[in-house]
C-alpha positions in Angstrom: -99.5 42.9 -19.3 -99.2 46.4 -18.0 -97.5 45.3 -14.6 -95.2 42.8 -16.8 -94.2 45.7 -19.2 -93.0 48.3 -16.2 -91.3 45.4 -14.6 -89.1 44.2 -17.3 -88.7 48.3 -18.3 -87.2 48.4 -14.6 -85.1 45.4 -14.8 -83.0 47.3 -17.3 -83.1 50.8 -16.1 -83.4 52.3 -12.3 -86.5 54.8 -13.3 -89.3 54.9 -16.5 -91.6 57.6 -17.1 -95.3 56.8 -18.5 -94.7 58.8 -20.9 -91.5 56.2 -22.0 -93.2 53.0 -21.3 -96.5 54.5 -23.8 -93.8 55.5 -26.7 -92.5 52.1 -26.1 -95.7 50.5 -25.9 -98.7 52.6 -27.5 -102.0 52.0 -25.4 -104.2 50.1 -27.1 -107.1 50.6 -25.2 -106.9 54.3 -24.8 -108.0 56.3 -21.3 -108.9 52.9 -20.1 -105.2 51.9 -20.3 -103.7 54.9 -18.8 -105.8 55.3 -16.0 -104.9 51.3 -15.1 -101.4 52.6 -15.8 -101.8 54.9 -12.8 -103.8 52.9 -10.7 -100.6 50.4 -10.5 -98.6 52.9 -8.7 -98.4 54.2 -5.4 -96.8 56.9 -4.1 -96.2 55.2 -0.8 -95.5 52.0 -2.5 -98.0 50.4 -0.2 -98.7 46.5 -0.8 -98.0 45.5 -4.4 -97.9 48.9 -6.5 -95.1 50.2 -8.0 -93.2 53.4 -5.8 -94.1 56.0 -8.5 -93.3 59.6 -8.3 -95.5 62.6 -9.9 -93.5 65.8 -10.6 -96.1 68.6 -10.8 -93.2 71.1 -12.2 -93.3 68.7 -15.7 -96.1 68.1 -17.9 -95.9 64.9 -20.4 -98.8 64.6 -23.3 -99.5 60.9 -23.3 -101.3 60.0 -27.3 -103.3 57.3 -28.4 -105.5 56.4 -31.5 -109.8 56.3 -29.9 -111.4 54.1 -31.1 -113.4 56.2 -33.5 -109.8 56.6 -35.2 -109.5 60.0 -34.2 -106.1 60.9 -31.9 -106.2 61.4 -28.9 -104.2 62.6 -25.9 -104.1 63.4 -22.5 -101.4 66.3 -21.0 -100.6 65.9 -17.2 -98.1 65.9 -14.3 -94.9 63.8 -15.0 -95.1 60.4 -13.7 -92.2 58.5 -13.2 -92.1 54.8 -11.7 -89.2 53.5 -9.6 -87.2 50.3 -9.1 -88.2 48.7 -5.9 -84.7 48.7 -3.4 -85.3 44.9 -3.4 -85.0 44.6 -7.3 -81.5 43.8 -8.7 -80.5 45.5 -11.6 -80.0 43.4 -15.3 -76.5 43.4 -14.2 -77.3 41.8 -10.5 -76.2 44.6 -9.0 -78.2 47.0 -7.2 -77.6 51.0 -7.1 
Protein backbone atom coordinates (compact mmCIF):
# COMPACT_ATOMS: atom_id res chain seq x y z
CA UNK A 1 0.00 0.00 0.00
CA UNK A 2 2.86 2.29 0.85
CA UNK A 3 4.88 1.64 -2.46
CA UNK A 4 1.32 2.05 -4.41
CA UNK A 5 0.65 5.43 -2.56
CA UNK A 6 4.26 7.11 -3.57
CA UNK A 7 3.79 5.75 -7.02
CA UNK A 8 0.56 7.13 -7.94
CA UNK A 9 1.78 10.52 -5.83
CA UNK A 10 4.70 10.52 -8.57
CA UNK A 11 2.57 9.89 -11.46
CA UNK A 12 1.08 13.27 -10.97
CA UNK A 13 3.92 15.29 -9.71
CA UNK A 14 7.92 14.97 -10.45
CA UNK A 15 8.96 15.03 -6.52
CA UNK A 16 6.79 14.23 -2.91
CA UNK A 17 8.06 14.81 0.39
CA UNK A 18 7.16 12.23 3.45
CA UNK A 19 6.02 14.71 5.06
CA UNK A 20 3.26 15.26 1.89
CA UNK A 21 2.51 11.79 1.29
CA UNK A 22 1.73 11.40 5.57
CA UNK A 23 -0.63 14.77 5.38
CA UNK A 24 -2.15 13.07 2.49
CA UNK A 25 -2.29 9.77 3.95
CA UNK A 26 -1.92 9.76 7.95
CA UNK A 27 0.10 6.55 9.13
CA UNK A 28 -2.00 4.31 10.56
CA UNK A 29 0.37 2.19 12.14
CA UNK A 30 2.62 4.74 13.58
CA UNK A 31 6.75 4.41 13.84
CA UNK A 32 6.17 1.10 12.27
CA UNK A 33 4.85 2.87 9.07
CA UNK A 34 7.38 5.54 8.78
CA UNK A 35 10.34 3.55 9.25
CA UNK A 36 8.81 1.14 6.22
CA UNK A 37 8.34 4.53 4.58
CA UNK A 38 12.14 4.98 4.65
CA UNK A 39 13.12 1.68 4.16
CA UNK A 40 11.46 1.90 0.45
CA UNK A 41 13.92 4.50 -0.57
CA UNK A 42 17.36 4.55 -1.61
CA UNK A 43 19.48 7.09 -2.10
CA UNK A 44 21.31 5.34 -4.85
CA UNK A 45 18.10 4.06 -6.21
CA UNK A 46 19.62 0.59 -6.13
CA UNK A 47 17.22 -2.40 -7.26
CA UNK A 48 13.59 -1.57 -6.70
CA UNK A 49 13.61 1.43 -4.10
CA UNK A 50 12.48 4.65 -4.82
CA UNK A 51 15.64 7.48 -5.62
CA UNK A 52 14.90 9.50 -2.43
CA UNK A 53 16.82 12.43 -1.41
CA UNK A 54 17.40 13.61 2.52
CA UNK A 55 18.16 17.35 2.93
CA UNK A 56 19.84 17.69 6.25
CA UNK A 57 19.47 21.74 5.98
CA UNK A 58 15.29 21.01 6.48
CA UNK A 59 13.63 19.38 9.31
CA UNK A 60 9.84 18.07 8.68
CA UNK A 61 7.76 16.81 11.98
CA UNK A 62 5.96 13.74 10.73
CA UNK A 63 2.45 13.17 13.41
CA UNK A 64 0.45 10.27 14.08
CA UNK A 65 -2.19 9.21 16.69
CA UNK A 66 -0.14 5.81 19.05
CA UNK A 67 -1.99 3.52 19.71
CA UNK A 68 -2.60 4.49 23.32
CA UNK A 69 -4.45 7.53 21.65
CA UNK A 70 -1.83 9.82 22.66
CA UNK A 71 -0.04 11.96 19.55
CA UNK A 72 2.71 11.38 18.45
CA UNK A 73 5.53 12.71 16.22
CA UNK A 74 8.74 12.31 15.04
CA UNK A 75 11.01 15.65 13.71
CA UNK A 76 13.88 14.74 11.21
CA UNK A 77 15.85 15.53 8.01
CA UNK A 78 13.66 16.33 4.95
CA UNK A 79 13.01 13.46 2.75
CA UNK A 80 11.94 13.89 -0.43
CA UNK A 81 11.27 10.92 -3.05
CA UNK A 82 11.90 11.28 -6.81
CA UNK A 83 10.24 10.16 -10.11
CA UNK A 84 12.34 7.48 -11.60
CA UNK A 85 13.78 9.02 -15.41
CA UNK A 86 11.93 5.99 -16.81
CA UNK A 87 8.39 7.16 -15.41
CA UNK A 88 6.23 9.30 -17.73
CA UNK A 89 4.50 11.98 -16.31
CA UNK A 90 0.20 11.88 -15.95
CA UNK A 91 0.49 13.89 -19.11
CA UNK A 92 2.96 11.15 -21.01
CA UNK A 93 5.43 13.36 -21.09
CA UNK A 94 8.59 13.26 -19.28
CA UNK A 95 10.66 16.39 -17.81
Amino acid sequence: ALTGHIRASLQIQPQISLHELCQQRPLAQGLAELLTYLELGDESSAGERFTMLIDDTLEDTIYWLGDDQTNRSATMPRVTYLRPISQPSANGHDH
